[in-house]
C-alpha positions in Angstrom: 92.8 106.5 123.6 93.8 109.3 121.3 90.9 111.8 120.8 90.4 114.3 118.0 87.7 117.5 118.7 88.5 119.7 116.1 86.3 120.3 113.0 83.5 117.9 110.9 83.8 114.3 110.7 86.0 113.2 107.4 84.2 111.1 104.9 85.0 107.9 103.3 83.1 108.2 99.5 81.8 105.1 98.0 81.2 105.7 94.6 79.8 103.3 92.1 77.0 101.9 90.5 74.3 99.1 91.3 76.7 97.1 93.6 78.1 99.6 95.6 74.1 101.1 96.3 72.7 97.8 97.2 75.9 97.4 99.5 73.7 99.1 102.2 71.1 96.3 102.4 71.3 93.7 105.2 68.4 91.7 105.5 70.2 88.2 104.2 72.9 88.9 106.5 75.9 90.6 106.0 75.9 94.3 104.7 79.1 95.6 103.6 78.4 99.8 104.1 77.4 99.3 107.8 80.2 96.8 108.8 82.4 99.9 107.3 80.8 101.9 109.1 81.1 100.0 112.3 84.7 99.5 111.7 85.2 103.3 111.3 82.7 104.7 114.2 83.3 107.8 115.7 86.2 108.1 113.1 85.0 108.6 109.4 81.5 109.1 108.0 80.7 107.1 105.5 78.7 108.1 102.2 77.3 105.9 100.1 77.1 107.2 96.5 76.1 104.3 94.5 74.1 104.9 91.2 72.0 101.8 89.7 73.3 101.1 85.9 75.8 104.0 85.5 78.9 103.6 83.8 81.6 105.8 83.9 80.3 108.0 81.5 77.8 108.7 83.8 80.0 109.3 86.8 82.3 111.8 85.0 78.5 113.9 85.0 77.8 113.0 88.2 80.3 113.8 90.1 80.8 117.4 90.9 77.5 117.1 91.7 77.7 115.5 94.8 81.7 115.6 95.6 81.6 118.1 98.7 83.7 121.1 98.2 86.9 121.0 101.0 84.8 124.0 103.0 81.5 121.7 103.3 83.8 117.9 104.0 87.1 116.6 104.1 86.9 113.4 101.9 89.7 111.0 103.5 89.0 108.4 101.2 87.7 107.5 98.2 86.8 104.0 96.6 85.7 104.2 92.8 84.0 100.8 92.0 82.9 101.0 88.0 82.9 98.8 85.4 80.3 96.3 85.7 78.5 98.0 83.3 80.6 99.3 81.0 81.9 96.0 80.3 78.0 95.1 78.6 78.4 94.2 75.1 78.8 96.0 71.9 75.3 96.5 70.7 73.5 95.2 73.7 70.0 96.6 74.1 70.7 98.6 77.8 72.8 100.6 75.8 75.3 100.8 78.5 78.5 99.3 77.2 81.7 101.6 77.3 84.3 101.2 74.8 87.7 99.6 76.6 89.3 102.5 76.0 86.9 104.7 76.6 86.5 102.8 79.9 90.3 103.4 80.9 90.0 107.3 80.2 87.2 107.9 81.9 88.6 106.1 85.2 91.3 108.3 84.7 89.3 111.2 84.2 87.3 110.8 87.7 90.7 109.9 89.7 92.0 113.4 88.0 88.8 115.4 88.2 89.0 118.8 90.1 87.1 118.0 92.7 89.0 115.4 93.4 92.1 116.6 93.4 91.0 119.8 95.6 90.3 117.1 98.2 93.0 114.7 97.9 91.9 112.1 99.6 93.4 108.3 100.1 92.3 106.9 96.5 90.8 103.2 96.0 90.1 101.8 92.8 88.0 98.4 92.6 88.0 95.9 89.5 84.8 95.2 88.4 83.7 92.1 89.9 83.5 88.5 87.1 79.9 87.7 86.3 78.0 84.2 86.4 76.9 83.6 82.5 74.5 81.0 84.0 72.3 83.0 86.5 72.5 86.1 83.3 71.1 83.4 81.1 68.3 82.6 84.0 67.6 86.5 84.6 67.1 86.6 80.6 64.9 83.8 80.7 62.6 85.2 83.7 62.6 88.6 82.0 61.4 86.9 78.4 64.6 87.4 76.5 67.3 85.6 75.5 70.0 88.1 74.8 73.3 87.9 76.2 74.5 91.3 77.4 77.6 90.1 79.3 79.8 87.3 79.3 82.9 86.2 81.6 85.7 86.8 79.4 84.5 90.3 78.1 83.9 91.4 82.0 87.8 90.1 82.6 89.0 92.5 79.4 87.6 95.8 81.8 89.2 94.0 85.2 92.3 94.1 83.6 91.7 97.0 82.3 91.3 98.8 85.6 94.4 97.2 87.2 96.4 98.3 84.0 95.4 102.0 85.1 96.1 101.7 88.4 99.5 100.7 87.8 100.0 103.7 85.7 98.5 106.5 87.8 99.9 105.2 90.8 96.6 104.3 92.5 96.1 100.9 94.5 93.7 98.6 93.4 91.6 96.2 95.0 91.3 93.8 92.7 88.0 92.2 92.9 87.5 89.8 89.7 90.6 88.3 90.8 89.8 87.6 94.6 86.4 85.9 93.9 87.8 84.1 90.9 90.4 82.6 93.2 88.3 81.6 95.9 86.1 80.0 93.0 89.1 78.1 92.0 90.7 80.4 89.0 94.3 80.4 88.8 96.5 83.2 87.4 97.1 82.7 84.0 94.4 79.8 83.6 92.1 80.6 80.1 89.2 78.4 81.8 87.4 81.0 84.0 84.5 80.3 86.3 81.0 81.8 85.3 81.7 80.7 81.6 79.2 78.6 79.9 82.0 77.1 78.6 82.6 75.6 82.2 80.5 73.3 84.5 78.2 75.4 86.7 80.7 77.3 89.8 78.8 76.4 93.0 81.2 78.6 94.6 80.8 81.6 92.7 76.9 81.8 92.4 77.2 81.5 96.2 78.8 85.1 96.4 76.8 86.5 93.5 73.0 87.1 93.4 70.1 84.7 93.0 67.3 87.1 93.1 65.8 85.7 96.1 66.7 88.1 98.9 63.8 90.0 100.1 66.2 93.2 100.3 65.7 93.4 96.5 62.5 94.8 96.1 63.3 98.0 97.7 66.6 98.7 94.9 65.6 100.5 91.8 65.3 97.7 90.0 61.8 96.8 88.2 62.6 93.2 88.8 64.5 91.6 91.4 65.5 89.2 88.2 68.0 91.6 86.9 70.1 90.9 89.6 71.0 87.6 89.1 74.6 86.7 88.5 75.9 89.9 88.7 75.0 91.9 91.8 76.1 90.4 95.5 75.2 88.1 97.8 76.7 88.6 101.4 79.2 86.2 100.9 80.5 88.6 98.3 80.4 91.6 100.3 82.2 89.9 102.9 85.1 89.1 100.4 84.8 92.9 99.3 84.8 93.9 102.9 88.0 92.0 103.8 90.0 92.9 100.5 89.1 96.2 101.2 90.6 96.7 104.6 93.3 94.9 103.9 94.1 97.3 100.9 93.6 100.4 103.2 96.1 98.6 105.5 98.6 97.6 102.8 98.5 101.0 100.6 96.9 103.5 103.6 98.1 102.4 107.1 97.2 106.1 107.8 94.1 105.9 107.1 92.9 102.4 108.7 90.5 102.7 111.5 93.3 102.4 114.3 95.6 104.7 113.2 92.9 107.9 113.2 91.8 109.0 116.4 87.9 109.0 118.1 86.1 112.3 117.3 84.9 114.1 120.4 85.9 112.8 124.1 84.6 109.7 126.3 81.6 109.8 128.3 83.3 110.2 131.2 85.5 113.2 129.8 83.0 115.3 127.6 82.1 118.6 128.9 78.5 118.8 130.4 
């Protein structure tokens, strides 16, 4: 096996909001951020900098102020995973909804930021991921409101979105939306989407997004482990994350999936005592 003893470990950056911090969290059985990490031991470190509710307003701000300079890190890869909450409604009282256009600047604006680009790493972008309007409607319900602050189609406008500025800056995407809608039985081009209120309950996609229930939820920064439901994960989504994920590293990166980099210091039976 090819061994590499030179240097810091390189870093794989997970940045994003709510979804990408909770990713972390295993106690209901499958965590994405440590089965990455697994897959990438002794290879990459990998930093999770997920940040509950922000848009990507907020992450332009934030993100010289954690990006490592190329003297502190070498950042190998990095997966930018926003939209979930820019895509809330006009007008809706969290006050986090992000124009469309807005939206596709801004993902531009963090792919081209300087501190980025002085690291040039591998660069992911992920589609934010379709919502359930039923499990919103129950959140709303348990929280004592009945506002709707997202709905199905509008979430799909800021999927497309991303993969629309992908295509144009040349960066892969992983498109999300469109690998749990399939496995909830969307179809390309088909106007009915899963989620909708306009559609019979998806059994299939409520069993990838959250119900609230997982006891990993009262240790996020929510106030209410309601506020989770039908939008954040539940491991069978991360697992379809994980998967698309890899396979988009594979398919775009080959360089940079875990068998083509080396181990970091020697075997046991080599290293220097």
């Amino acid at each position: 096996m090819t061994m590499d003893s030179t240097g810091p470990y390189g870093q794989i950056i997970l940045f994003g909001d709510s979804i990408t911090e909770m990713s972390s969290q295993g106690d209901n059985g499958f965590a994405f951020m440590p089965t990455l990490q697994n897959a990438y031991m002794r290879r990459l470190d990998v930093i999770n900098r997920g940040f509950s509710g922000y848009n990507t307003a907020h992450a332009n701000k934030v993100l010289p102020r954690f990006m490592p300079s190329t003297e502190q890190a070498r950042v190998r890869i990095m997966v930018i995973w926003f939209g979930a909450n820019d895509a809330c409604l006009p007008g809706s009282s969290s006050q986090q909804h992000i124009p469309l256009e807005e939206f596709k600047q801004n993902l531009k604006d963090i792919v081209n930021h300087d501190s980025v680009r002085d690291q040039q790493p591998s660069i992911i972008l992920i589609t934010p991921p379709p919502v359930d309007e039923y499990g919103l409607e129950a959140a709303g319900l348990l929280n004592g409101t009945s506002e709707v602050s997202r709905t199905a189609e509008h979430t799909k406008k800021y999927a497309d979105a991303c993969v629309e500025i992908g295509r144009e800056i040349k960066v892969p995407v992983l498109d999300l939306w469109s690998a749990l809608m399939t496995r909830a039985g969307w179809k390309q081009g088909d106007s009915h989407l899963p989620g909708s209120k306009g559609q019979p309950k998806n059994a299939v996609l409520a069993e990838m997004l959250s119900d609230g229930k997982n006891s990993q939820l009262s240790r996020t920064s929510f106030n209410s482990p309601s506020a989770l439901i039908g939008l954040h994960f539940n491991p069978e989504g991360y697992r379809v994350l994980f998967q698309a994920l890899m396979n988009t590293i594979e398919t775009n990166w080959p360089k940079d999936s875990p068998s083509a980099i080396p181990f970091r210091f020697p075997l046991w039976t080599e290293a220097p005592k």
